[in-house]
C-alpha beads as a LAMMPS data file, in Angstrom:
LAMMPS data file: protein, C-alpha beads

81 atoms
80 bonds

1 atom types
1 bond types

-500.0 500.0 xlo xhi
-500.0 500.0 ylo yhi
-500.0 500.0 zlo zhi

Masses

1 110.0

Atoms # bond

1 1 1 30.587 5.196 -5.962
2 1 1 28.633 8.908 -5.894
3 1 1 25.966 9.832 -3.030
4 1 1 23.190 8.348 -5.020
5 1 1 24.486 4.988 -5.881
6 1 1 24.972 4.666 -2.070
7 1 1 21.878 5.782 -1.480
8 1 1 20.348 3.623 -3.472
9 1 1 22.343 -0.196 -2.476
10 1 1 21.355 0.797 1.149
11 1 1 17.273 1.305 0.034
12 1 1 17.704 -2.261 -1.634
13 1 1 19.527 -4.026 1.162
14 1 1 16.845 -2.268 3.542
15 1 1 13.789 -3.388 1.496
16 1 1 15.389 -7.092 1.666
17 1 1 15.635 -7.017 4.825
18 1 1 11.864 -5.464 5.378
19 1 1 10.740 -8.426 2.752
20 1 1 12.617 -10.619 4.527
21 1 1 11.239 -9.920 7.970
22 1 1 7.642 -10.490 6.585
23 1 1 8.170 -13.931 5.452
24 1 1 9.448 -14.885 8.897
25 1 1 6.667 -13.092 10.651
26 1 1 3.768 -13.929 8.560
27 1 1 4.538 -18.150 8.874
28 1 1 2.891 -17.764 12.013
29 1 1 0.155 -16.006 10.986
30 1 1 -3.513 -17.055 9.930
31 1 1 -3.973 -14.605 6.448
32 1 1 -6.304 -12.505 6.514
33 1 1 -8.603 -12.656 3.143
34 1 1 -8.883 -9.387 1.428
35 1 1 -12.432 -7.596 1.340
36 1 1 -13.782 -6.373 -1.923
37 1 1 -13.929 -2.645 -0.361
38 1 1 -10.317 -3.239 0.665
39 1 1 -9.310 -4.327 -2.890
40 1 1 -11.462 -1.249 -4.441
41 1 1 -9.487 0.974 -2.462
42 1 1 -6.195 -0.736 -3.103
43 1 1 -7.051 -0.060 -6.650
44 1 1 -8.193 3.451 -6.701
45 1 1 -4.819 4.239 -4.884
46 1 1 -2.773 2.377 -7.294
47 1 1 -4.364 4.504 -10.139
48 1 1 -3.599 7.423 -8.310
49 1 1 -0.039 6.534 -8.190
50 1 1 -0.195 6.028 -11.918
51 1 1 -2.081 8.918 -13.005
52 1 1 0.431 11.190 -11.309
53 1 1 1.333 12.812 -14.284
54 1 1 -2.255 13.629 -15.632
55 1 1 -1.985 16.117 -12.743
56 1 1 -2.369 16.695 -8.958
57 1 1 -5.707 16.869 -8.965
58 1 1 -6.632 13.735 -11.209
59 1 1 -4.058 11.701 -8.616
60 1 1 -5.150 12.907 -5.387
61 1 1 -8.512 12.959 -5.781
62 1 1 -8.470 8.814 -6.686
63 1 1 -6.387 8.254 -3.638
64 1 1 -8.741 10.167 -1.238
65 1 1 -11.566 8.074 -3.225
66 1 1 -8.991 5.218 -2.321
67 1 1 -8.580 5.721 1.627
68 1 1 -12.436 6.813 1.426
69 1 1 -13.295 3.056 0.407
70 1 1 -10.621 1.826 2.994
71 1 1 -12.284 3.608 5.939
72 1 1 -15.556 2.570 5.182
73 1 1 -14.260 -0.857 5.175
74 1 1 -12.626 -0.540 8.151
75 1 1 -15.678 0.806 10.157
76 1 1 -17.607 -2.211 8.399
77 1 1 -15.306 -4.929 9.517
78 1 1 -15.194 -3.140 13.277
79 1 1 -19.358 -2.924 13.457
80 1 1 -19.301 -7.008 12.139
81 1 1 -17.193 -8.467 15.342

Bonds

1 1 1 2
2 1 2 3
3 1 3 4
4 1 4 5
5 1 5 6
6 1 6 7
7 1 7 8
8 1 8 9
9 1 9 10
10 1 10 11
11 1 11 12
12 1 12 13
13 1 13 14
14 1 14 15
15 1 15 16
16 1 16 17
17 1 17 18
18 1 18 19
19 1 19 20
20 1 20 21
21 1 21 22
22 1 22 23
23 1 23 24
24 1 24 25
25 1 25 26
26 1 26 27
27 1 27 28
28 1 28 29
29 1 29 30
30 1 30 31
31 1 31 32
32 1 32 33
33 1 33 34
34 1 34 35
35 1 35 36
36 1 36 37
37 1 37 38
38 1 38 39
39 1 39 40
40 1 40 41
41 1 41 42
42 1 42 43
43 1 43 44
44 1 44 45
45 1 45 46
46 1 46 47
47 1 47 48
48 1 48 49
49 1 49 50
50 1 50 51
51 1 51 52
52 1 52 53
53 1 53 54
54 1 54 55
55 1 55 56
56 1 56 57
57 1 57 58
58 1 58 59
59 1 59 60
60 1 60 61
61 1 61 62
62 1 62 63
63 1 63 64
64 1 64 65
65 1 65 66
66 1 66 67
67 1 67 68
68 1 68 69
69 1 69 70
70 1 70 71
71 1 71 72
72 1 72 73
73 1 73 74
74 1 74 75
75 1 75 76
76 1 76 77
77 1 77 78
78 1 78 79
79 1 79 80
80 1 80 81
């Protein structure tokens, strides 16, 4: 086995564990629904991870539109409680 093939069994056996550690954590936890602001922004993000080869600008500027929408969310959920 080379560098990368190592490199790459250990990032699987780490994300196991990391999926894996959220099942066990999140039995004891209420969920938490998710907001239509938080689901925009999930989305704009997403396409920016998709459009990454329509070029830097086209990506980044969805994911700042992305964490925009998540920030405003956030500051609305803080100012409801």
């Amino acid at each position: 086995m080379d560098a990368s093939q190592i490199y790459i069994l250990l990032a699987i056996i780490i994300l196991a564990i990391i999926v894996l550690l959220v099942f066990l954590i999140k039995k004891n936890k209420r969920e938490a629904k998710l907001t239509p602001l938080a689901a925009l922004a999930f989305a704009f993000v997403f396409a920016g991870v998709l459009f990454v080869g329509e070029g830097r600008v086209v990506s980044y500027s969805l994911m700042g539109i992305g964490v925009v929408i998540a920030i405003i969310d956030i500051i609305a959920k803080l100012k409801k409680k």
